[in-house]
mmCIF file of the N, C-alpha and C atoms, coordinates in Angstrom:
data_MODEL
# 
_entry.id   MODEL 
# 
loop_
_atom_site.group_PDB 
_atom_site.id 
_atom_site.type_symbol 
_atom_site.label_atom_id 
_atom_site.label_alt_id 
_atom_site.label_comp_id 
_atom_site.label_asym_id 
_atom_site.label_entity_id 
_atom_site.label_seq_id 
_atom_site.pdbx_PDB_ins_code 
_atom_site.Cartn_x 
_atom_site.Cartn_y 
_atom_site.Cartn_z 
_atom_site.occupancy 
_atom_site.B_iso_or_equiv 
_atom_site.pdbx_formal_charge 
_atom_site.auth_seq_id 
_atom_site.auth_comp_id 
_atom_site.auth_asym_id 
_atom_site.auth_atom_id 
_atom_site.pdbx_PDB_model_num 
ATOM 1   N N  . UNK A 1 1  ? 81.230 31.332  23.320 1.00 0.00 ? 1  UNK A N  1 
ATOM 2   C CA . UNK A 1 1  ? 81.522 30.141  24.106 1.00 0.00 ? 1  UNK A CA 1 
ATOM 3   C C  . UNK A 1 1  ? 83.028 30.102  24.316 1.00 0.00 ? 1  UNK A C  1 
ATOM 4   N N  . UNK A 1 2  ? 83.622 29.903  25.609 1.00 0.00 ? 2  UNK A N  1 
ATOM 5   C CA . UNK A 1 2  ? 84.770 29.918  25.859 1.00 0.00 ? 2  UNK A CA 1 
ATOM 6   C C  . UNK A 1 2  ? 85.826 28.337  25.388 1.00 0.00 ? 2  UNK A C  1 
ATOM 7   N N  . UNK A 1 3  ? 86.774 28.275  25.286 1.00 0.00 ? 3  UNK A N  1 
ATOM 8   C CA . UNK A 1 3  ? 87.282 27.674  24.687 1.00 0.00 ? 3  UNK A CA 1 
ATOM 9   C C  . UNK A 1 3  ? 87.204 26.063  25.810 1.00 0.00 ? 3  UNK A C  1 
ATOM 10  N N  . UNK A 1 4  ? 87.456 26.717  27.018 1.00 0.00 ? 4  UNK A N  1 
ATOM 11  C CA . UNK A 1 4  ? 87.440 25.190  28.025 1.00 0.00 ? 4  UNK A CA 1 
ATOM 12  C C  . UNK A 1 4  ? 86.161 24.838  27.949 1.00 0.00 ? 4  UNK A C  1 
ATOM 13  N N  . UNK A 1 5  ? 84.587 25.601  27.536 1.00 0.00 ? 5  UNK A N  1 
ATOM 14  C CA . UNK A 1 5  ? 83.768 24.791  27.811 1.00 0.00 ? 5  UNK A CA 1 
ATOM 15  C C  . UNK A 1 5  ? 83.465 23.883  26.494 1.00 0.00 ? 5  UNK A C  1 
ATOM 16  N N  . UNK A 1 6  ? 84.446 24.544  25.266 1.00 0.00 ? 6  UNK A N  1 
ATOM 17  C CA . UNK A 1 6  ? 83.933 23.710  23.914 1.00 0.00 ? 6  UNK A CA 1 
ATOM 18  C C  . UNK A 1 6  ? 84.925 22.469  24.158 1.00 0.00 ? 6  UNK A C  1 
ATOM 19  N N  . UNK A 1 7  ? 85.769 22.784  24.627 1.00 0.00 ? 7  UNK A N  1 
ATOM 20  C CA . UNK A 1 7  ? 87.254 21.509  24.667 1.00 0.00 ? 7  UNK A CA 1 
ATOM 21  C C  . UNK A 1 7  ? 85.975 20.859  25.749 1.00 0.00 ? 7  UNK A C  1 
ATOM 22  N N  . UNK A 1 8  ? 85.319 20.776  26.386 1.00 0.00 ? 8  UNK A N  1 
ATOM 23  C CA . UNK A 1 8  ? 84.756 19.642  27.670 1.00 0.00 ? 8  UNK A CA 1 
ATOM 24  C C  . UNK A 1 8  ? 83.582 19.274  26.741 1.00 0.00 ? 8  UNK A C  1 
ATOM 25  N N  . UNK A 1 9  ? 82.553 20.117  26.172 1.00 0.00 ? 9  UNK A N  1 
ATOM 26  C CA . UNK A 1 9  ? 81.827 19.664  25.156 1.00 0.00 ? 9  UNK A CA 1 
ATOM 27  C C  . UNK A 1 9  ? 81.988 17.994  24.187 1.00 0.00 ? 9  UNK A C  1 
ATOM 28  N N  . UNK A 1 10 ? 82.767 18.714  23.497 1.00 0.00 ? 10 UNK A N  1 
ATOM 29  C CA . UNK A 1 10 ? 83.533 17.798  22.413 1.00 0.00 ? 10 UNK A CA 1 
ATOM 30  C C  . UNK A 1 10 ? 84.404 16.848  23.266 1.00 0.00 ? 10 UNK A C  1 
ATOM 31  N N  . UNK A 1 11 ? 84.417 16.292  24.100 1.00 0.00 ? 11 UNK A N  1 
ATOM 32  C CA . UNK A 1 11 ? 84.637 15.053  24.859 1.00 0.00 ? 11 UNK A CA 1 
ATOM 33  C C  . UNK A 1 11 ? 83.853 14.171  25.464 1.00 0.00 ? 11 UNK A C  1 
ATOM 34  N N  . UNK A 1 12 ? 82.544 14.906  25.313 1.00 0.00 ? 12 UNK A N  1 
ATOM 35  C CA . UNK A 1 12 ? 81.266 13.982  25.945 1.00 0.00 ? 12 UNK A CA 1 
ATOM 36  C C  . UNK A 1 12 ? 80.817 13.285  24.340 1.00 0.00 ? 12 UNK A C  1 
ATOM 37  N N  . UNK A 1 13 ? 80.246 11.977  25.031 1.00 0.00 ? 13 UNK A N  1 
ATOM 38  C CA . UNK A 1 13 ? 79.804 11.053  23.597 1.00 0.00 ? 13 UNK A CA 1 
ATOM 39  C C  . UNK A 1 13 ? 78.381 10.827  23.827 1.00 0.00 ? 13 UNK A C  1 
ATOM 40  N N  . UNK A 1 14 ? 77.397 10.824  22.702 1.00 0.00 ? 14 UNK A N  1 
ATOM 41  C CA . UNK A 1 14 ? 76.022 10.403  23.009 1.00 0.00 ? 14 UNK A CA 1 
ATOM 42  C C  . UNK A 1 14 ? 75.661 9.552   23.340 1.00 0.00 ? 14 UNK A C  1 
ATOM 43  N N  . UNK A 1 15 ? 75.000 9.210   24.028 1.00 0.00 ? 15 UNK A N  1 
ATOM 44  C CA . UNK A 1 15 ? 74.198 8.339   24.968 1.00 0.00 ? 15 UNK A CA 1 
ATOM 45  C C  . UNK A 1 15 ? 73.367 7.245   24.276 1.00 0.00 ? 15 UNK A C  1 
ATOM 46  N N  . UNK A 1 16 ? 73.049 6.336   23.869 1.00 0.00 ? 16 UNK A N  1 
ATOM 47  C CA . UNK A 1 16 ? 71.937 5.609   22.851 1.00 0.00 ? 16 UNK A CA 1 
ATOM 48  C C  . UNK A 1 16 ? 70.904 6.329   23.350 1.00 0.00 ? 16 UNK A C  1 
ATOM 49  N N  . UNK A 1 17 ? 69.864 6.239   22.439 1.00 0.00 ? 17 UNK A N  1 
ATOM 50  C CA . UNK A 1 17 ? 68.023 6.814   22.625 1.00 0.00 ? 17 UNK A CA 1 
ATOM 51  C C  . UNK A 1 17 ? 67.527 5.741   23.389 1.00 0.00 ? 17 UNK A C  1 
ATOM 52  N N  . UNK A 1 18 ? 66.835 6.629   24.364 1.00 0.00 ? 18 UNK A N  1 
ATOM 53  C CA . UNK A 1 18 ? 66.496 5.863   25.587 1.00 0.00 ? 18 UNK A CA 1 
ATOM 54  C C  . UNK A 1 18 ? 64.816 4.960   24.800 1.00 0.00 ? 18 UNK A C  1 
ATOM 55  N N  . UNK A 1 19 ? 64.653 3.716   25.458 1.00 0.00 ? 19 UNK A N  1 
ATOM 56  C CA . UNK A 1 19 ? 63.781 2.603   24.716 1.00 0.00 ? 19 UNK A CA 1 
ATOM 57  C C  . UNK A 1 19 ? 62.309 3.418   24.748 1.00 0.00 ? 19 UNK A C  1 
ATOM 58  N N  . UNK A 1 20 ? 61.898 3.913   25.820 1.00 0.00 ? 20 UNK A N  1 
ATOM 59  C CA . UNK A 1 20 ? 60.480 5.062   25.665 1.00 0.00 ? 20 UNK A CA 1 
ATOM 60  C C  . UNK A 1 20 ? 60.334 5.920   24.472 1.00 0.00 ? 20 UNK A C  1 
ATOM 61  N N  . UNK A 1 21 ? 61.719 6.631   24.435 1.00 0.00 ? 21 UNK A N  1 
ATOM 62  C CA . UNK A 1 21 ? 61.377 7.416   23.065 1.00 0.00 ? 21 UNK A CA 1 
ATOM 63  C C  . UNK A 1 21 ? 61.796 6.719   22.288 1.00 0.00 ? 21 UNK A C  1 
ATOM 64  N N  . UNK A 1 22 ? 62.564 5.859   21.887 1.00 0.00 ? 22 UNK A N  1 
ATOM 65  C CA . UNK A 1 22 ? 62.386 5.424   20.173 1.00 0.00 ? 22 UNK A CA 1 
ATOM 66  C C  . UNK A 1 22 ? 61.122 4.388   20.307 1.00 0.00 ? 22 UNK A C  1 
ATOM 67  N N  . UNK A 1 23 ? 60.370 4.559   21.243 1.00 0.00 ? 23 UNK A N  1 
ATOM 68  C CA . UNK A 1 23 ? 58.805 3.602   20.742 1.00 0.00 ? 23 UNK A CA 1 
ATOM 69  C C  . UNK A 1 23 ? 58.248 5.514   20.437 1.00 0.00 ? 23 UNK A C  1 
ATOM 70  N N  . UNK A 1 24 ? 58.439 6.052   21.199 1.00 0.00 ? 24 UNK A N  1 
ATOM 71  C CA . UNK A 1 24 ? 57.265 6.780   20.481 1.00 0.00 ? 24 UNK A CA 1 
ATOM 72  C C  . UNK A 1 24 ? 57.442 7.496   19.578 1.00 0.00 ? 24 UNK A C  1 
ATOM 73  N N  . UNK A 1 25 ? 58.429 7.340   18.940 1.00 0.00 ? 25 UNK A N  1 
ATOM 74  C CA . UNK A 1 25 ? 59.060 7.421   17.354 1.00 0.00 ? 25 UNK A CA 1 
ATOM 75  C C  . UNK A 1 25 ? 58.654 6.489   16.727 1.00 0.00 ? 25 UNK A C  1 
ATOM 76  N N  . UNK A 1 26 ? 58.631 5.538   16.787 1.00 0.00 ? 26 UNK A N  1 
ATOM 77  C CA . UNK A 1 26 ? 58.571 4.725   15.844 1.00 0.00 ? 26 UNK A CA 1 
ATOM 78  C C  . UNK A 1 26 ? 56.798 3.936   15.976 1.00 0.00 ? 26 UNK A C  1 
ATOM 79  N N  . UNK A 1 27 ? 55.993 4.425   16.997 1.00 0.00 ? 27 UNK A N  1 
ATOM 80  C CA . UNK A 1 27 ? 54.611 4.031   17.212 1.00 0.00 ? 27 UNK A CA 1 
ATOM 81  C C  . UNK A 1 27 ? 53.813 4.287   15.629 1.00 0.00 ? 27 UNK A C  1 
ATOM 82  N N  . UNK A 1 28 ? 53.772 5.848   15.402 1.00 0.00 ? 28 UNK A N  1 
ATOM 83  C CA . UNK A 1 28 ? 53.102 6.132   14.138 1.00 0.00 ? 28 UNK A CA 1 
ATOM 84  C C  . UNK A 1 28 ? 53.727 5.016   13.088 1.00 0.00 ? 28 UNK A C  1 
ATOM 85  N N  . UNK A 1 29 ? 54.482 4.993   12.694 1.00 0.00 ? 29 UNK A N  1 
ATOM 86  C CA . UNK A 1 29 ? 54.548 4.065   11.272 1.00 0.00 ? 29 UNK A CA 1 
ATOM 87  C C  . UNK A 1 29 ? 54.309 2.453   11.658 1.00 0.00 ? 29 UNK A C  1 
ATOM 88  N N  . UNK A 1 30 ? 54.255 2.170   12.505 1.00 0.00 ? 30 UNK A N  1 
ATOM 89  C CA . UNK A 1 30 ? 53.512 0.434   12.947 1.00 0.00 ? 30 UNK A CA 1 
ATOM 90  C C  . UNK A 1 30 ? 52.117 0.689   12.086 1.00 0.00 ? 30 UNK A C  1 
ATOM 91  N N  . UNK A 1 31 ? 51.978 -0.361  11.030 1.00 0.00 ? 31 UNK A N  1 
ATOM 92  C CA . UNK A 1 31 ? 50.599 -0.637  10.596 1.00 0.00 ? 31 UNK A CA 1 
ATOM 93  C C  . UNK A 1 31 ? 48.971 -1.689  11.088 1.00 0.00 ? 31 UNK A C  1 
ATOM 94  N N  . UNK A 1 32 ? 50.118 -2.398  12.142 1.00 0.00 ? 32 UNK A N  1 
ATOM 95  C CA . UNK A 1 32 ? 49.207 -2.905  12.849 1.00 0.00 ? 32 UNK A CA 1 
ATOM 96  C C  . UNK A 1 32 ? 47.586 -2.442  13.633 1.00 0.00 ? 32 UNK A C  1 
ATOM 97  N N  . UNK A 1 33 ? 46.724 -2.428  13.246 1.00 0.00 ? 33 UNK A N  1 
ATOM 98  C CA . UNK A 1 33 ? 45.874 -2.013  13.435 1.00 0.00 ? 33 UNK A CA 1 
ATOM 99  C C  . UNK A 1 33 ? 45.252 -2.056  15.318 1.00 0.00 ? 33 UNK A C  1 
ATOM 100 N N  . UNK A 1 34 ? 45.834 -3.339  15.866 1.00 0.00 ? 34 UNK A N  1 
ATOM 101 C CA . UNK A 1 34 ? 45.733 -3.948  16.993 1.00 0.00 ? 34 UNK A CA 1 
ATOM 102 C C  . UNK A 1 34 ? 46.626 -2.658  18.023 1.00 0.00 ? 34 UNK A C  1 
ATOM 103 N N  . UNK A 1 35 ? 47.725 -2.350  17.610 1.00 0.00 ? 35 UNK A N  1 
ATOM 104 C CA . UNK A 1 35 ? 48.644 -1.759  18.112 1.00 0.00 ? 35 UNK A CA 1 
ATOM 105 C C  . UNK A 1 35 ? 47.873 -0.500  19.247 1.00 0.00 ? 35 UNK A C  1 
ATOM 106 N N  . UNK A 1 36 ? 48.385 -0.308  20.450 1.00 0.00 ? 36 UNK A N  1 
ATOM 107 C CA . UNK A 1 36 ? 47.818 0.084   21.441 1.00 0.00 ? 36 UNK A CA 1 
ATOM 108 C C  . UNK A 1 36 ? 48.836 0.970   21.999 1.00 0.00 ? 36 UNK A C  1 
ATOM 109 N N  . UNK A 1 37 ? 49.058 2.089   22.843 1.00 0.00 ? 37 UNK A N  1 
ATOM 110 C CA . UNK A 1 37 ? 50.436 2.879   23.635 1.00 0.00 ? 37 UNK A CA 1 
ATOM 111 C C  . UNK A 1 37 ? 49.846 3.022   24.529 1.00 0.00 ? 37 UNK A C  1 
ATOM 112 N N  . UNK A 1 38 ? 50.742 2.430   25.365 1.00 0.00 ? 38 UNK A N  1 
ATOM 113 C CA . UNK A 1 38 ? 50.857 2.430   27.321 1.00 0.00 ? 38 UNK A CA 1 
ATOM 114 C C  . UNK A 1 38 ? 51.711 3.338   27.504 1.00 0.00 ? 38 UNK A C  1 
ATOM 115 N N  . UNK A 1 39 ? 52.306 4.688   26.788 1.00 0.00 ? 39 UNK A N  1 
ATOM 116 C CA . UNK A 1 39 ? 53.267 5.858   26.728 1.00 0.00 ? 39 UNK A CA 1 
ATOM 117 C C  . UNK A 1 39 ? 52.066 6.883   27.662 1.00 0.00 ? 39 UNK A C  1 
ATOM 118 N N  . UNK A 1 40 ? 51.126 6.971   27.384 1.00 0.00 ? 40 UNK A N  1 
ATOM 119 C CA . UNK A 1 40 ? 50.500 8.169   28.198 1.00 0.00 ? 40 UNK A CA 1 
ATOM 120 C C  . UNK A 1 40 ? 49.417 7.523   29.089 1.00 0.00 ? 40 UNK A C  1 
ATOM 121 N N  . UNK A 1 41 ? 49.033 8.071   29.869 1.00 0.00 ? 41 UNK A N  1 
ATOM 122 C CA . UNK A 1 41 ? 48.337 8.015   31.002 1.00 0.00 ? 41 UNK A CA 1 
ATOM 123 C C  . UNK A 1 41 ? 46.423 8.040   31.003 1.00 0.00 ? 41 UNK A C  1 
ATOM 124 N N  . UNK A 1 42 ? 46.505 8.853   29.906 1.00 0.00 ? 42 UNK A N  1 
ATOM 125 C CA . UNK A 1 42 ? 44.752 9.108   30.347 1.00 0.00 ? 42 UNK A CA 1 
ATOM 126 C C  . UNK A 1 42 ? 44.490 8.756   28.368 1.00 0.00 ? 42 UNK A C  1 
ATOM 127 N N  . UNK A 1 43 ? 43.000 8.112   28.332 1.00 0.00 ? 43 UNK A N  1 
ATOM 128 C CA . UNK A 1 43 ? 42.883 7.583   27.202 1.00 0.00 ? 43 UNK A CA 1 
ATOM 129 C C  . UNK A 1 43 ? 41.318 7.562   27.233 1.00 0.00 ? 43 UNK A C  1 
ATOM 130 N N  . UNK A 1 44 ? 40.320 8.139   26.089 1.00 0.00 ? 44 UNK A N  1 
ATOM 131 C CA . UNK A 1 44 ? 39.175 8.923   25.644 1.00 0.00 ? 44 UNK A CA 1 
ATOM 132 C C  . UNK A 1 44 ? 38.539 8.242   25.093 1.00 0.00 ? 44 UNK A C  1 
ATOM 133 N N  . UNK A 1 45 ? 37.556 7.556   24.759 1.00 0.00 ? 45 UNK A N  1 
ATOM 134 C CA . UNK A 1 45 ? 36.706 6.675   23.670 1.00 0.00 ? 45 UNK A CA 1 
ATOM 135 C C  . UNK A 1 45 ? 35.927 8.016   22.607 1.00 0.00 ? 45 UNK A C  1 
ATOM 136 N N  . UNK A 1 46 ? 35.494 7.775   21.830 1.00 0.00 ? 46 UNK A N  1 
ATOM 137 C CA . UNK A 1 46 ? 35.027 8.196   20.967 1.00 0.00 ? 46 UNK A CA 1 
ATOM 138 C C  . UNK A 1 46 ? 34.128 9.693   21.066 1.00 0.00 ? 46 UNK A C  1 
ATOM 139 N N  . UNK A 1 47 ? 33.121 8.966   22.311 1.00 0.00 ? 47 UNK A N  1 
ATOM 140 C CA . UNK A 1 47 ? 32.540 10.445  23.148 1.00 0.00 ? 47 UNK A CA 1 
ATOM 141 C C  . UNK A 1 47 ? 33.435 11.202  23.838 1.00 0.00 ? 47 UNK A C  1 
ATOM 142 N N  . UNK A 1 48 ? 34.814 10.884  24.206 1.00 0.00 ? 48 UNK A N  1 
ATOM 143 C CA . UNK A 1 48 ? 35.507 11.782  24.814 1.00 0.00 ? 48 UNK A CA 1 
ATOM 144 C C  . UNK A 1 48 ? 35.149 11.293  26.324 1.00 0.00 ? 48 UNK A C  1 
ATOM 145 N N  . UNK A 1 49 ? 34.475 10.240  26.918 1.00 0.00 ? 49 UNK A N  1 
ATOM 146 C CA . UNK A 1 49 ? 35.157 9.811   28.283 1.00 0.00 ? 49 UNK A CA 1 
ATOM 147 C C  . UNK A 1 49 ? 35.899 9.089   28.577 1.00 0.00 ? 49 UNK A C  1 
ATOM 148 N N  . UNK A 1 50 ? 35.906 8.998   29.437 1.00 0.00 ? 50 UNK A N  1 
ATOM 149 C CA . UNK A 1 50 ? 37.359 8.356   30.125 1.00 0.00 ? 50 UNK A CA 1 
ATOM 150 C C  . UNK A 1 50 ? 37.315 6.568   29.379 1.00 0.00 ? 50 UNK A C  1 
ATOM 151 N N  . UNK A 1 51 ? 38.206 6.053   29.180 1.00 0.00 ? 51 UNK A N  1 
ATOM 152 C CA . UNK A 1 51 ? 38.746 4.766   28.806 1.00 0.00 ? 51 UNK A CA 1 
ATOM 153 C C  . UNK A 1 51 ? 39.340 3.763   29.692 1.00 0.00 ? 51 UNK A C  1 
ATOM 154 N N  . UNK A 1 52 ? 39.226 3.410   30.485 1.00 0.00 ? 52 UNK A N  1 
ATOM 155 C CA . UNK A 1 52 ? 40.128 2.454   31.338 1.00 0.00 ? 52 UNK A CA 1 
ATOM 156 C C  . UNK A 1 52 ? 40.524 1.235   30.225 1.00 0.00 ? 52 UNK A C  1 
ATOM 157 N N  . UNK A 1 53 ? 41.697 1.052   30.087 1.00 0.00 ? 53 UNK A N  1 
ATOM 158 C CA . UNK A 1 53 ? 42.153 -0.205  29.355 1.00 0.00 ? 53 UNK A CA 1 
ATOM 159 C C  . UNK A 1 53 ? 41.609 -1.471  29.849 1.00 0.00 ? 53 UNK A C  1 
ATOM 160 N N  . UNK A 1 54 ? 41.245 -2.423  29.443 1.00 0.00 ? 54 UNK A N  1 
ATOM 161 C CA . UNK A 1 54 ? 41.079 -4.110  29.909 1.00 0.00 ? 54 UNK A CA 1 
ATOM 162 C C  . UNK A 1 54 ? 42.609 -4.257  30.593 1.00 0.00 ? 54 UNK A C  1 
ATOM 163 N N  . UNK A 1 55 ? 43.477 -4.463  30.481 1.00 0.00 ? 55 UNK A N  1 
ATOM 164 C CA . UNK A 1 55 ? 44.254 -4.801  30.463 1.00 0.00 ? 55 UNK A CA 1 
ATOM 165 C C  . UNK A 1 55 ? 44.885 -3.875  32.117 1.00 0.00 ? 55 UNK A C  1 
ATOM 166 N N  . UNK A 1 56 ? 44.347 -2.526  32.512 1.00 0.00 ? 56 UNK A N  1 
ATOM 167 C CA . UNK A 1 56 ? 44.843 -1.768  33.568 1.00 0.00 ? 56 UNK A CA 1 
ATOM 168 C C  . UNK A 1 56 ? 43.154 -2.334  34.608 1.00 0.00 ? 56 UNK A C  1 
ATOM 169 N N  . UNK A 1 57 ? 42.278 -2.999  34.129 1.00 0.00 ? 57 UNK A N  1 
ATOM 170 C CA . UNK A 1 57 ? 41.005 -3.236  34.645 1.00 0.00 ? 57 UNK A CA 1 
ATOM 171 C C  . UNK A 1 57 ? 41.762 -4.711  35.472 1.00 0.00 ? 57 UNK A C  1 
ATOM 172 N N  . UNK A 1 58 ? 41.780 -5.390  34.450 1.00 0.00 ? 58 UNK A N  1 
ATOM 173 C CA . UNK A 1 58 ? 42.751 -7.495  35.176 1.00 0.00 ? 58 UNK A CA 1 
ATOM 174 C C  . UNK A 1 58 ? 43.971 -7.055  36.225 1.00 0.00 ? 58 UNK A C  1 
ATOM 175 N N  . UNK A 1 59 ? 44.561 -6.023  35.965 1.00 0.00 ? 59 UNK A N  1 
ATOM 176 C CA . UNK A 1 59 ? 45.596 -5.694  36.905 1.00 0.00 ? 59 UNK A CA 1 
ATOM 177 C C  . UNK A 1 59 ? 45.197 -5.084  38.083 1.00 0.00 ? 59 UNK A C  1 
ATOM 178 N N  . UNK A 1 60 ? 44.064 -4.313  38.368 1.00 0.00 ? 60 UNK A N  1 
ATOM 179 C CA . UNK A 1 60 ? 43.557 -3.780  39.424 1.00 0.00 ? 60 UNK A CA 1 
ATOM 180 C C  . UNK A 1 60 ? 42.982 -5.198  40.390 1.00 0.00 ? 60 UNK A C  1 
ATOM 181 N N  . UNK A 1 61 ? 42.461 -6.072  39.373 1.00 0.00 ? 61 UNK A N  1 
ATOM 182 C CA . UNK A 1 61 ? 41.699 -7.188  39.575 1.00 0.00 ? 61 UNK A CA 1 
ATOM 183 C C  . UNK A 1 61 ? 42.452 -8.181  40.376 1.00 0.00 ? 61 UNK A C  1 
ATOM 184 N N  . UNK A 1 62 ? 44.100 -8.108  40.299 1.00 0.00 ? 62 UNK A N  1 
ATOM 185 C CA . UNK A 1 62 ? 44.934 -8.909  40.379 1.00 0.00 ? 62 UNK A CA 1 
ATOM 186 C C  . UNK A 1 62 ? 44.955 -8.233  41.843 1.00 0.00 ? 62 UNK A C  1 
ATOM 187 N N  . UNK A 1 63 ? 45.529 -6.682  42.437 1.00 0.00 ? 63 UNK A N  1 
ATOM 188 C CA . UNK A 1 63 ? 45.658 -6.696  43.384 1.00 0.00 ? 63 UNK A CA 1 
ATOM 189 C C  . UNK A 1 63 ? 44.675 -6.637  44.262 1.00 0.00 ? 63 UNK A C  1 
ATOM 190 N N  . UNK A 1 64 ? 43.205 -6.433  43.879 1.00 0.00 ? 64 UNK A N  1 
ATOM 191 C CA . UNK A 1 64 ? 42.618 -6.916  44.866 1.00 0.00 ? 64 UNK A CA 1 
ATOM 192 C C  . UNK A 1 64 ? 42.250 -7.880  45.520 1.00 0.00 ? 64 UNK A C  1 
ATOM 193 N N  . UNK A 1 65 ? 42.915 -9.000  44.898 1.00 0.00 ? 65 UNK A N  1 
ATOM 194 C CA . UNK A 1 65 ? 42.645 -10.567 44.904 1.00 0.00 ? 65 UNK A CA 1 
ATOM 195 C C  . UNK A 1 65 ? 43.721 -10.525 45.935 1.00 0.00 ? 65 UNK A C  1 
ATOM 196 N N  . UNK A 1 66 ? 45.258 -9.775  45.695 1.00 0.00 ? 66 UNK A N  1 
ATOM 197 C CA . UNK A 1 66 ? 45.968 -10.451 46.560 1.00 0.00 ? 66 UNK A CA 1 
ATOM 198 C C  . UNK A 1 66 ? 46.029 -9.907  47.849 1.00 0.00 ? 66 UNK A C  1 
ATOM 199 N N  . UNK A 1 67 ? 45.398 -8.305  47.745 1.00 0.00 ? 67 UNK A N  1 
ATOM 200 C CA . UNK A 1 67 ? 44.990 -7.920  49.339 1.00 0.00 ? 67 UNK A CA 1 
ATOM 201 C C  . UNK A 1 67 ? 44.467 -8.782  49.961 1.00 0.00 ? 67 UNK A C  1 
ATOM 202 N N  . UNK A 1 68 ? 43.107 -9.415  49.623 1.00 0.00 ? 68 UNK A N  1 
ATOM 203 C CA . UNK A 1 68 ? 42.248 -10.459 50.302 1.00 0.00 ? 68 UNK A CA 1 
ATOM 204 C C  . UNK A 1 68 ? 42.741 -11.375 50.803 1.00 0.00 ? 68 UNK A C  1 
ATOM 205 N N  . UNK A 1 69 ? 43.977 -11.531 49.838 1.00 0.00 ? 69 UNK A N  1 
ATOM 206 C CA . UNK A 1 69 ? 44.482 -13.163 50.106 1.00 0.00 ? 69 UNK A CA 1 
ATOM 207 C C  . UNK A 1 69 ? 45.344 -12.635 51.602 1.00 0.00 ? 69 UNK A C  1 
ATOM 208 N N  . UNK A 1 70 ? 45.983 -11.383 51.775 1.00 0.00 ? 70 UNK A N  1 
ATOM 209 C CA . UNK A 1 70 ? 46.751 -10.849 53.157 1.00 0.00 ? 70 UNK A CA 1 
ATOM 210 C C  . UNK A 1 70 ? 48.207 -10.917 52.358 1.00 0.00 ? 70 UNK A C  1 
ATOM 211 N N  . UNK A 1 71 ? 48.098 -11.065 50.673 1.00 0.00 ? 71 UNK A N  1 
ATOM 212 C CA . UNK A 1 71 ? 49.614 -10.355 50.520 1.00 0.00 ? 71 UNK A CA 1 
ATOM 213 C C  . UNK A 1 71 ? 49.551 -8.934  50.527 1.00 0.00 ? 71 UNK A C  1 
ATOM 214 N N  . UNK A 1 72 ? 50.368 -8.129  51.384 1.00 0.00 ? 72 UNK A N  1 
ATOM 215 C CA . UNK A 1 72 ? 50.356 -6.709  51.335 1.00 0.00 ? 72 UNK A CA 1 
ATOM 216 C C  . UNK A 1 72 ? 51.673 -6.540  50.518 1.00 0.00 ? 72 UNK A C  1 
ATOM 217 N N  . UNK A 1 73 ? 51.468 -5.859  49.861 1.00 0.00 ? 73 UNK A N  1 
ATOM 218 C CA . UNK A 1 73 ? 52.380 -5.061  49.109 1.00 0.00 ? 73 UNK A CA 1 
ATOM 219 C C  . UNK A 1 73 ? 53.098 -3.944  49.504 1.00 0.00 ? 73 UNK A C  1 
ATOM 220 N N  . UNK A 1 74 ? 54.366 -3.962  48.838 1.00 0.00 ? 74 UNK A N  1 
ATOM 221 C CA . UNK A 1 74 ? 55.110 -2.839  49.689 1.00 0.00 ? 74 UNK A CA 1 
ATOM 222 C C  . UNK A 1 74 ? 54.460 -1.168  49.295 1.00 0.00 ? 74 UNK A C  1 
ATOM 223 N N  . UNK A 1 75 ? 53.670 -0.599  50.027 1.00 0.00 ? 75 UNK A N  1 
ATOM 224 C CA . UNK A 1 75 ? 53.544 0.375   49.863 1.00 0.00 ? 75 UNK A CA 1 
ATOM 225 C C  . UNK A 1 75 ? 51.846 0.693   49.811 1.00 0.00 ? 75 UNK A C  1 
ATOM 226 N N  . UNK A 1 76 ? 51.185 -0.860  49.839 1.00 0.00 ? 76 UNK A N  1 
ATOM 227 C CA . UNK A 1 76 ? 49.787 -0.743  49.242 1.00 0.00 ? 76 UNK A CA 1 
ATOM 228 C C  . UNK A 1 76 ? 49.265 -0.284  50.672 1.00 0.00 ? 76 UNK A C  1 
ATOM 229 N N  . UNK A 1 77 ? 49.678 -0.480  51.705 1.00 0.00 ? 77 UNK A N  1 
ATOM 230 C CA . UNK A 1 77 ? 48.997 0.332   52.791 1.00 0.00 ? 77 UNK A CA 1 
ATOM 231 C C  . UNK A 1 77 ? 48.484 1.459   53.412 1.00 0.00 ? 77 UNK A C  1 
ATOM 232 N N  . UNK A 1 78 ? 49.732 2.104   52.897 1.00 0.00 ? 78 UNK A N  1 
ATOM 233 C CA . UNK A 1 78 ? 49.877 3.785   52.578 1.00 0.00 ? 78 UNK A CA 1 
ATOM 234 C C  . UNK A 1 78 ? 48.809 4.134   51.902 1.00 0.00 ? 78 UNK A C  1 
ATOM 235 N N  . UNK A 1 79 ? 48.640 3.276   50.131 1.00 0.00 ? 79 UNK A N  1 
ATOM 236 C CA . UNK A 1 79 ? 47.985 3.966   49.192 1.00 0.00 ? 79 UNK A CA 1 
ATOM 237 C C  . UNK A 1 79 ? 46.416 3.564   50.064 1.00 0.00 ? 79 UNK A C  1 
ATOM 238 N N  . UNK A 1 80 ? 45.884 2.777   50.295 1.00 0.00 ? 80 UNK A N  1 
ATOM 239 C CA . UNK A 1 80 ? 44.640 2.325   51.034 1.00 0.00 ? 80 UNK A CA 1 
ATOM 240 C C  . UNK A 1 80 ? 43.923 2.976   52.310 1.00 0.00 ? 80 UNK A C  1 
ATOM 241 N N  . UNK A 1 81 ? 44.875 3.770   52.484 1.00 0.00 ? 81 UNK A N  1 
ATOM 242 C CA . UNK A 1 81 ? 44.209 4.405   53.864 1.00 0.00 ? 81 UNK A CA 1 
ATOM 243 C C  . UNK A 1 81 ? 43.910 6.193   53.407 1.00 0.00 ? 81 UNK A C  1 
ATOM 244 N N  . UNK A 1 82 ? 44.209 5.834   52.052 1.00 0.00 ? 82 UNK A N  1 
ATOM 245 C CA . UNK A 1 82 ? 43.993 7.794   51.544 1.00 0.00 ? 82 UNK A CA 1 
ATOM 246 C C  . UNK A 1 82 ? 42.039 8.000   51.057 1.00 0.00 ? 82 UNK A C  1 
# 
C-alpha cells in the first residue's frame, strides 16, 4: 500500500451503524416471544408456504380502500395496469 493512499485512509472517520443493521444484530438476543422482523421479504409457516403477515394483509386493505375512494397514489397507476 502506497503511502498517499494510507495518509487518505487514516483521515476518513467511521460512520455510526446504520439503524437496519444494528436491529439485525441485536434481533436474536430480544427475548420477547411476540417479537416479529420486517428485515426480509418472504416469510414460511411451518409447512413451508408462503406467510403473508396480518399486518402487510390491513395495509393492502388500506390501499384498496383508497383507490375506490379516487385517491391515486403517486405511482399506483403504473403498478395497476401491469
Amino acid at each position: 500500500m502506497s503511502s498517499t493512499s494510507s495518509t487518505f485512509f487514516s483521515r476518513v472517520r467511521p460512520v455510526p451503524e446504520p439503524f437496519h443493521l444494528r436491529l439485525m444484530r441485536e434481533f436474536p438476543a430480544d427475548p420477547d416471544p411476540r417479537k416479529r422482523s420486517y428485515l426480509f421479504g418472504a416469510y414460511r409457516d411451518e409447512g413451508g408456504r408462503p406467510f403473508v403477515l396480518p399486518e402487510v394483509v390491513e395495509v393492502e386493505k388500506e390501499f384498496v380502500r383508497e383507490d375506490e375512494e379516487g385517491n391515486e397514489r403517486e405511482g399506483a397507476g403504473e403498478i395497476s395496469r401491469r
